[in-house]
ZAVEX-323591 format. One record per residue (C-alpha): residue in one letter; x, y, z; residue number from 1. Coordinates in nm, 4 decimals, padded with zeros to 6 digits. Example, Ala and Ser with C-alpha at 12.3 -4.5 7.8 and 13.67 -1.06 7.14 Angstrom:
2
+----+----------+----------+----------+-----+
| aa |       xx |       yy |       zz |   i |
+----+----------+----------+----------+-----+
|  A |  01.2300 | -00.4500 |  00.7800 |   1 |
|  S |  01.3670 | -00.1060 |  00.7140 |   2 |
+----+----------+----------+----------+-----+
This chain:
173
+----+----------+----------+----------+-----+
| aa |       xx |       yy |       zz |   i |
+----+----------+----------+----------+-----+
|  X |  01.1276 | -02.8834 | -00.2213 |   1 |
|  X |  01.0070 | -02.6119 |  00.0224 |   2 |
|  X |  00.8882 | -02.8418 |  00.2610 |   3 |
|  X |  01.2352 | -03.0438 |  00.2532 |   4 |
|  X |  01.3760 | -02.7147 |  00.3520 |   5 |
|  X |  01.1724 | -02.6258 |  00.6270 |   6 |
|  X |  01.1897 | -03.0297 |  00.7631 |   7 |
|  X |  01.5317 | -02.9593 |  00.7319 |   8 |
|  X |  01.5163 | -02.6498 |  00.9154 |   9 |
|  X |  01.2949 | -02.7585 |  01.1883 |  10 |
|  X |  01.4698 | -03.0906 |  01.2772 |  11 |
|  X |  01.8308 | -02.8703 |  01.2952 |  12 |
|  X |  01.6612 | -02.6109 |  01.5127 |  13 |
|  X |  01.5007 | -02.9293 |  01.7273 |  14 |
|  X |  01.8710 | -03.0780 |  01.7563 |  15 |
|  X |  02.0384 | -02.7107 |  01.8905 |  16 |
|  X |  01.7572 | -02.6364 |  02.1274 |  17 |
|  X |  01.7747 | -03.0377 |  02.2896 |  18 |
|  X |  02.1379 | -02.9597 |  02.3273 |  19 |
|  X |  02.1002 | -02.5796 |  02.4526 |  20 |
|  X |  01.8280 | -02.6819 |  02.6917 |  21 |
|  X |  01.5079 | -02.5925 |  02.5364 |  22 |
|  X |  01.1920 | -02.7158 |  02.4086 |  23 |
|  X |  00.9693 | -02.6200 |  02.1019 |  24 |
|  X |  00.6139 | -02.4875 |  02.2350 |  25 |
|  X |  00.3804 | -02.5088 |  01.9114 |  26 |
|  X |  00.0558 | -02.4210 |  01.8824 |  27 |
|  X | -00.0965 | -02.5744 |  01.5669 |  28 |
|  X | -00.4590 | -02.4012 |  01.5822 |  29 |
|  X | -00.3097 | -02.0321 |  01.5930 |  30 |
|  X |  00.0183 | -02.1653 |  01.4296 |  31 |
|  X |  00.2903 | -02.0046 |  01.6610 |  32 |
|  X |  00.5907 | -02.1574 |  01.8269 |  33 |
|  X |  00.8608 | -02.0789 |  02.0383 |  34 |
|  X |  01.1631 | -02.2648 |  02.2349 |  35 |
|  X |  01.1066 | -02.2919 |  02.6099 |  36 |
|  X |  01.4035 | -02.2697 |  02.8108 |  37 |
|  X |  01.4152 | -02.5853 |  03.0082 |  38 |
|  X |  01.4014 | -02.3969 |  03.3860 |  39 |
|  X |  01.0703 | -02.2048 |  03.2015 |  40 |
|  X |  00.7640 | -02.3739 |  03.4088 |  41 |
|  X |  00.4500 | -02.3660 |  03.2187 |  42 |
|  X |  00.2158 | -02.1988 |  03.4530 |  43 |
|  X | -00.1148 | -02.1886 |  03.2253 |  44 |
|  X | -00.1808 | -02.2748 |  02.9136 |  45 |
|  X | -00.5773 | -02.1823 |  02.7677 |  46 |
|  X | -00.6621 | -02.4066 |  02.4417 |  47 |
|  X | -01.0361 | -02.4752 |  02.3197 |  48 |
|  X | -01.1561 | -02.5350 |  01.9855 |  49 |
|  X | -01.4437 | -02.3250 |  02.0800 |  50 |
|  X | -01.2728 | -02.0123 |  02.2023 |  51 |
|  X | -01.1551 | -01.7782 |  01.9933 |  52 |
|  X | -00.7949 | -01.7058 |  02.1744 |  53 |
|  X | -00.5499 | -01.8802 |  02.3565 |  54 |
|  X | -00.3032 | -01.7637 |  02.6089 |  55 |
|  X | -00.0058 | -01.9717 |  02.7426 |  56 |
|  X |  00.2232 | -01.8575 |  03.0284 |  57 |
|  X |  00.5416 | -01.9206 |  03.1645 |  58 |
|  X |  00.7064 | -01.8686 |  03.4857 |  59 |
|  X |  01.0956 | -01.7241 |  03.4968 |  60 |
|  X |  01.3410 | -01.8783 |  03.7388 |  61 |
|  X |  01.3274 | -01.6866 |  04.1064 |  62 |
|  X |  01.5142 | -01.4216 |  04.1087 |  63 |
|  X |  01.5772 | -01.2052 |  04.4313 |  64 |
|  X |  01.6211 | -00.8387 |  04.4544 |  65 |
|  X |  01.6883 | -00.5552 |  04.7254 |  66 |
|  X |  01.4658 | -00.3733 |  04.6101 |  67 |
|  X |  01.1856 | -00.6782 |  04.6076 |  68 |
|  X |  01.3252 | -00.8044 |  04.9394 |  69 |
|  X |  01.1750 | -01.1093 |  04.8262 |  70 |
|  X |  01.2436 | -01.3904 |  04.5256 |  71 |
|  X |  01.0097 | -01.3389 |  04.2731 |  72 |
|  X |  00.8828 | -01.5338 |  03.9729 |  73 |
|  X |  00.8662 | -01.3068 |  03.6467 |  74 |
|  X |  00.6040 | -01.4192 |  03.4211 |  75 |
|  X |  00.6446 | -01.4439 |  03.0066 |  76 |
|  X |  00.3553 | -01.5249 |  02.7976 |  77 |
|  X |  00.2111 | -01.5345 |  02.4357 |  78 |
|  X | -00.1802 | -01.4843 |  02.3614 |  79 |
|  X | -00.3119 | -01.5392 |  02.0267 |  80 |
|  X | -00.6594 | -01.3969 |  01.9338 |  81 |
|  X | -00.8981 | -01.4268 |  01.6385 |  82 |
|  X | -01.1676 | -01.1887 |  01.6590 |  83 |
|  X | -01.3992 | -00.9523 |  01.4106 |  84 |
|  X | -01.3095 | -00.6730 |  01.6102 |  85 |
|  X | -00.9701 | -00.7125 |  01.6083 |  86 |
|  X | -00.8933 | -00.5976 |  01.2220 |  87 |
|  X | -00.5265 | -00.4939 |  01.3004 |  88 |
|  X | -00.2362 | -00.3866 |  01.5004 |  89 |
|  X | -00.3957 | -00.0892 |  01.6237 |  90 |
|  X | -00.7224 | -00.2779 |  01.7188 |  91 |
|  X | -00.5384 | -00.5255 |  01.8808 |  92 |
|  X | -00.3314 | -00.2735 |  02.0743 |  93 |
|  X | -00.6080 | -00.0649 |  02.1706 |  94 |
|  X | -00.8263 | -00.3989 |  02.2920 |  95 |
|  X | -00.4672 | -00.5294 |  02.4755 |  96 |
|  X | -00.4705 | -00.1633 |  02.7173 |  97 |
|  X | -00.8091 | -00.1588 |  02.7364 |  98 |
|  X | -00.7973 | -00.5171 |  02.9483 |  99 |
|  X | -00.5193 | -00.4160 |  03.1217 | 100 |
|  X | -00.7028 | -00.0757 |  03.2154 | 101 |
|  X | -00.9690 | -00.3302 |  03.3411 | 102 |
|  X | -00.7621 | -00.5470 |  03.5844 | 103 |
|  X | -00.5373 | -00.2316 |  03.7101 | 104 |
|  X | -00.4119 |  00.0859 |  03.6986 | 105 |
|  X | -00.1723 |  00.1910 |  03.3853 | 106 |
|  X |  00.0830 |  00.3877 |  03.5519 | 107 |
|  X |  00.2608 |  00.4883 |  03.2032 | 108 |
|  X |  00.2725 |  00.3549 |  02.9027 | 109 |
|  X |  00.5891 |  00.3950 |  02.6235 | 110 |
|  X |  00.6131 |  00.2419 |  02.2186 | 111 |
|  X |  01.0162 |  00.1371 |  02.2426 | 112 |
|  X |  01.2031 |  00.1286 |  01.8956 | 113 |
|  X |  01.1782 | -00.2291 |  01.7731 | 114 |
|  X |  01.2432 | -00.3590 |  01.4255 | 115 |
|  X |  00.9848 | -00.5884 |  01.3396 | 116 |
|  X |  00.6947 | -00.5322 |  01.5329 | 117 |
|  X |  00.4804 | -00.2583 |  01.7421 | 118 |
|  X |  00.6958 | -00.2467 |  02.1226 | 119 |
|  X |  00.5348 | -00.1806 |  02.4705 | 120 |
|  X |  00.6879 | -00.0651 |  02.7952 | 121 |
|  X |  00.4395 | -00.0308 |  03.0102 | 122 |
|  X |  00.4287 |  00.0070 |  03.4375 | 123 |
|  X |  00.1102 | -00.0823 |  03.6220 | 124 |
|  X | -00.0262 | -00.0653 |  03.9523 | 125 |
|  X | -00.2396 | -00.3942 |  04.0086 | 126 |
|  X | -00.3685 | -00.4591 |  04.3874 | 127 |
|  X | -00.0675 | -00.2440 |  04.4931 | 128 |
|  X |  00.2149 | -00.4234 |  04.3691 | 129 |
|  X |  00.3886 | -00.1976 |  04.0444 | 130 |
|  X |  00.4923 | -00.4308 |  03.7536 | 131 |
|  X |  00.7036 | -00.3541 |  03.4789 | 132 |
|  X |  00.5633 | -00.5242 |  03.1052 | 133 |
|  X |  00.7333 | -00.5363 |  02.7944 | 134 |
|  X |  00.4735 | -00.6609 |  02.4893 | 135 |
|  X |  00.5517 | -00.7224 |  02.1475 | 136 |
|  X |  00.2107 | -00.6976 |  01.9324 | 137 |
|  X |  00.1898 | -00.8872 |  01.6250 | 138 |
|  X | -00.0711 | -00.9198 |  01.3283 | 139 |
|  X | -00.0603 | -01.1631 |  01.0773 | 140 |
|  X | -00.3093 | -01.3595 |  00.8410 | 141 |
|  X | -00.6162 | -01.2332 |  01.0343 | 142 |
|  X | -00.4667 | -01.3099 |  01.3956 | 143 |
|  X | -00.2939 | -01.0693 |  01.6761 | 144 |
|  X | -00.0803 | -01.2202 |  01.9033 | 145 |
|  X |  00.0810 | -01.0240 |  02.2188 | 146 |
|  X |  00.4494 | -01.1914 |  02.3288 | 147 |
|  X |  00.4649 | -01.0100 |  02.6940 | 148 |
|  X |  00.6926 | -00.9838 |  02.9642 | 149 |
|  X |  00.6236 | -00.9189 |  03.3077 | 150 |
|  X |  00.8174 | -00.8456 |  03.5959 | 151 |
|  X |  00.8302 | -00.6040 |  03.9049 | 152 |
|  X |  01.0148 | -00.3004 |  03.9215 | 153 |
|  X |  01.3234 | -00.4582 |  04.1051 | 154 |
|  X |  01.3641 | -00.7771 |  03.8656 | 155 |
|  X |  01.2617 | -00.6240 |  03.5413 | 156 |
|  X |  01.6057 | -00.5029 |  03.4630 | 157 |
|  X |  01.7945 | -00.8522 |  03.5715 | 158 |
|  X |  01.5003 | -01.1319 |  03.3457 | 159 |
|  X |  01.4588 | -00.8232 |  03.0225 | 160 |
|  X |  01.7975 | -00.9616 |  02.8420 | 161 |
|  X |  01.6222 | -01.3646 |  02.8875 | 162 |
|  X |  01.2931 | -01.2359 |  02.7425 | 163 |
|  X |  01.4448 | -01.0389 |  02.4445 | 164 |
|  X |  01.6342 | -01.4005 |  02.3512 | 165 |
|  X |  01.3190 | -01.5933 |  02.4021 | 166 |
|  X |  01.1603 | -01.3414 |  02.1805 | 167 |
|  X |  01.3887 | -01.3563 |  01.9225 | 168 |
|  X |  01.2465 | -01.7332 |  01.9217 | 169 |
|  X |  00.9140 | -01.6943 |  01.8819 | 170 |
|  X |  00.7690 | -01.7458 |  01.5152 | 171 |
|  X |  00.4562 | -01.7074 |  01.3366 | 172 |
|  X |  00.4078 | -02.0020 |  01.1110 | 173 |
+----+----------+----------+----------+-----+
C-alpha cells in the first residue's frame, strides 16, 4: 500500500514539475533528489561507485549587478558523503569549514534560524573575489549531505529567494 502511495506521489510531483518547468535530479546510490529548474545548467556532476561522496552542481541564470559590474553565474549544489569520520552533523559541519578554510579565506561565518536542518551564512574571500554561501547540512541514515548556495556579494540578495524554493525541493529518500 505504501509504495502505491509514494508511486502515486512521485508520478503527481513528476506531472507539476513537467508543467512548471523542472526536472527530477535523483541520485539512487546516496538516495537524494531534487527538481531542477529547467534554465538550471548542470555544471558538474561527481558519481563513482568507488568514491565515497558525490557532489553535483548547478549553474543559476546570469544575473547582472552594479555592484558586480558584470553578469554573473551563481552556483547551487548538493554533496553527499559517506565517511567513518563523519559520525554526525557536527562532524560533517566541522569537515565542510575545514575544506573551505583550505581553498580560501572564511571572512565570517553565521548559523541562520532554520526549521529543519543546521543553516550556514557564510562570506569568503577566494583568489580575491568575496562570495556569499548559504548551506543547509543534513544527516541522515549514516550520510551528510550539504545543499549550498553560492553567489557574490552583489547577486546574493537577487538568486537567495530561487535557492530557498529549490531547497524546499530537495528530499532525502
Amino acid at each position: 500500500m505504501t509504495a502505491k502511495i509514494l508511486g502515486t506521489i512521485f508520478l503527481f510531483l513528476a506531472v507539476c514539475n513537467g508543467v512548471l518547468g523542472q526536472t527530477i535530479f535523483e541520485n539512487s546510490r546516496f538516495k537524494f533528489q531534487a527538481s531542477i529548474p529547467d534554465d538550471w545548467m548542470l555544471r558538474q556532476e561527481i558519481k563513482a561507485d568507488t568514491l565515497n561522496y558525490t557532489i553535483v552542481g548547478w549553474g543559476m541564470p546570469k544575473v547582472y549587478t552594479e555592484m558586480d559590474k558584470h553578469e554573473v553565474e551563481n552556483a547551487v549544489s548538493i554533496t553527499a558523503i559517506e565517511h567513518p569520520r563523519i559520525k554526525n552533523l557536527d562532524d560533517l559541519v566541522k569537515a565542510e569549514f575545514n575544506r573551505v578554510k583550505n581553498a580560501g579565506t572564511i571572512l565570517n561565518q553565521v548559523q541562520i534560524d532554520s526549521v529543519e536542518h543546521t543553516a550556514y551564512i557564510t562570506n569568503t574571500l577566494m583568489k580575491n573575489v568575496s562570495y556569499v554561501s548559504q548551506q543547509y547540512f543534513i544527516f541522515k541514515n549514516g550520510r551528510g549531505y550539504i545543499v549550498t548556495f553560492t553567489a557574490t556579494v552583489g547577486t546574493f540578495s537577487i538568486n537567495a529567494p530561487k535557492f530557498e524554493e529549490f531547497y524546499k525541493t530537495v528530499v532525502i529518500l
